[in-house]
N, C-alpha and C positions, 0 to 999 in steps of 0.2 A: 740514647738516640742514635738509629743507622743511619750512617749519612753517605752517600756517594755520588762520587764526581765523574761526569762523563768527558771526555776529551776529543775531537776530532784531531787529526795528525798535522794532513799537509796544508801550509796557511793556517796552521792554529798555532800549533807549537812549532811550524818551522816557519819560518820567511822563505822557503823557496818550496818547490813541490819535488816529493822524493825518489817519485818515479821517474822526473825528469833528469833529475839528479845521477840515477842508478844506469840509466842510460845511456849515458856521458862517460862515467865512471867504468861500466864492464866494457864498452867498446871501442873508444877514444872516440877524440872529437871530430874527426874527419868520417870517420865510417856513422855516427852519426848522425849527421847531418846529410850526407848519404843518402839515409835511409829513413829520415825527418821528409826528406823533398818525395822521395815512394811515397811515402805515408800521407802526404797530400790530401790527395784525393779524400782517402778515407775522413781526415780530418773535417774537410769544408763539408763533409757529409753530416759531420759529426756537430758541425757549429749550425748548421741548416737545419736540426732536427731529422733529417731524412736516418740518419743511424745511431740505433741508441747508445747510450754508452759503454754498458755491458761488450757489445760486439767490436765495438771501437777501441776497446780497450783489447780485447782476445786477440785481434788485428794487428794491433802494434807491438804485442808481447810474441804474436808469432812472428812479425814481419825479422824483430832482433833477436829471439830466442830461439825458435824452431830447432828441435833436435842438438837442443845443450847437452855434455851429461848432467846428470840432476846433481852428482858432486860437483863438478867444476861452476854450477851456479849457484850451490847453498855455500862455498867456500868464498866466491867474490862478494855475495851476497850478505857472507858473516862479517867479508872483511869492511866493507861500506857501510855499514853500518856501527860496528865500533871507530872505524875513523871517520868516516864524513858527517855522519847526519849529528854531530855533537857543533860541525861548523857551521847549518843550518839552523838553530836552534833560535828561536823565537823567546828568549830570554826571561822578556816578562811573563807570558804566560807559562813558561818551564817554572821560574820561580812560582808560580802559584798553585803549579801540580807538587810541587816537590814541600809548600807549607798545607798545602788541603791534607796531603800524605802523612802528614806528621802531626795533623790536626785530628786524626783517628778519619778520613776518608775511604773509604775503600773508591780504588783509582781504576776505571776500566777506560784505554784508550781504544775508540771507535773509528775505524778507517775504512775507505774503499784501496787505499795503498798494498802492497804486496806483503803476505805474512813473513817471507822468507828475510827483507830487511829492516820488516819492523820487529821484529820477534826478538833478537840478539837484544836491544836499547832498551825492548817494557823486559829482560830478563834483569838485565843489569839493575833498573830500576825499583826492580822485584812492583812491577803494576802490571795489572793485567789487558790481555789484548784482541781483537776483534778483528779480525780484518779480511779481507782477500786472499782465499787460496788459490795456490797453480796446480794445473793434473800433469802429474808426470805417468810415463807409462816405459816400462824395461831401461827404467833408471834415465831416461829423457823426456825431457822437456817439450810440452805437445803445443804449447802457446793460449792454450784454453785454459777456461778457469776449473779448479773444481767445486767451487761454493758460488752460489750469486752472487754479484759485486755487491762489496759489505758499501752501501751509496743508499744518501736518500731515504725510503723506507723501510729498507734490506736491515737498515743500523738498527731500527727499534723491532725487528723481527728476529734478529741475532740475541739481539739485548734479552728480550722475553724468555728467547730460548734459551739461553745463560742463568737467566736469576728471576727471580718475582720482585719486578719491581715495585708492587705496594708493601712491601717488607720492609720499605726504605721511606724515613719520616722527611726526609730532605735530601730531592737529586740537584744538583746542579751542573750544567752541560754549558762545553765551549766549544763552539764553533766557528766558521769563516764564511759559509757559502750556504745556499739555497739546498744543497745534499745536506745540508742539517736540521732542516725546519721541525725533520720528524721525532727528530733526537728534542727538539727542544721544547713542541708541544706534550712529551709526557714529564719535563723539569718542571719543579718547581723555580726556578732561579736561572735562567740563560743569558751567554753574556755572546754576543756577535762581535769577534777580533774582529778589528780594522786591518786590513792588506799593510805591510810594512813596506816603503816606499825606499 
């Protein structure tokens, strides 16, 4: 019997969100917030519908990233993720990725989150990973993406493109938010985390 497990990241296995998280983390919290209050605008665009999320996301990856070198951001990148996001960690549902894992599951986590700090945690984990790429260009960082935002129905268009999912006699998929629906209408078995308060 193939059996695999689908994972959403931020709000599923973490209690907090990792982007916001990494934000915090590469710039302190005063340049932050900063640049939280710029980003405004964008945001109230972004909560009104008027801007989708794709662009709002490019937006705020450029407003703090623009013209990184692409070392000095896969090294803060590496380092946040081996120490922080273990502080993050949504426990019960980690504990359930880590018995699916051991239960013969093949483990694909599914994010619209950044591949550069989820990458280092599904390596360690030896589970595989889906997510959000950045376009760097002369080893900087352009603030755009280079893949679609892995969101939504991106996830089960990445998924397809990864593997055949009728190869698999039982999926089962976790997730947090309305960016999962699409993930969960091709499971057999979805469970919707509750927000951890």
């Amino acid at each position: 019997m193939k059996k695999l497990a689908l994972f959403d990241f931020d709000g599923t296995l973490t209690t907090k969100d990792s982007l916001n998280e990494f934000l915090k983390y590469s710039v302190g919290i005063k340049t932050y917030f900063y640049k939280l209050i710029c980003f405004s605008p964008i945001f109230l665009g972004y909560k009104l519908g008027i801007i989708p999320n794709d662009k709002a996301k490019q937006k705020l990856l450029k407003l703090f990233f623009k013209d990184w070198d692409e070392k000095k951001f896969r090294k803060v990148a590496l380092d946040f993720s081996t120490t922080n996001l273990k502080e993050i960690l949504n426990h019960e549902i980690y504990n359930k990725l880590i018995d699916m894992k051991n239960d013969g599951y093949r483990i694909i986590i599914i994010s619209a989150s950044i591949e550069c700090w989820l990458k280092p945690w599904c390596d360690l984990h030896e589970v595989e990973l889906l997510a959000t790429k950045l376009k760097f260009e002369n080893s900087k960082l352009t603030g755009e993406l280079s893949t679609p935002n892995c969101y939504g129905k991106e996830k089960v268009n990445r998924l397809k493109k990864h593997l055949n999912i009728n190869e698999y006699d039982e999926i089962v998929s976790f997730g947090d938010s309305k960016g999962d629906e699409y993930m969960f209408q091709i499971s057999h078995i979805s469970h919707m985390v509750k927000k951890k308060v």
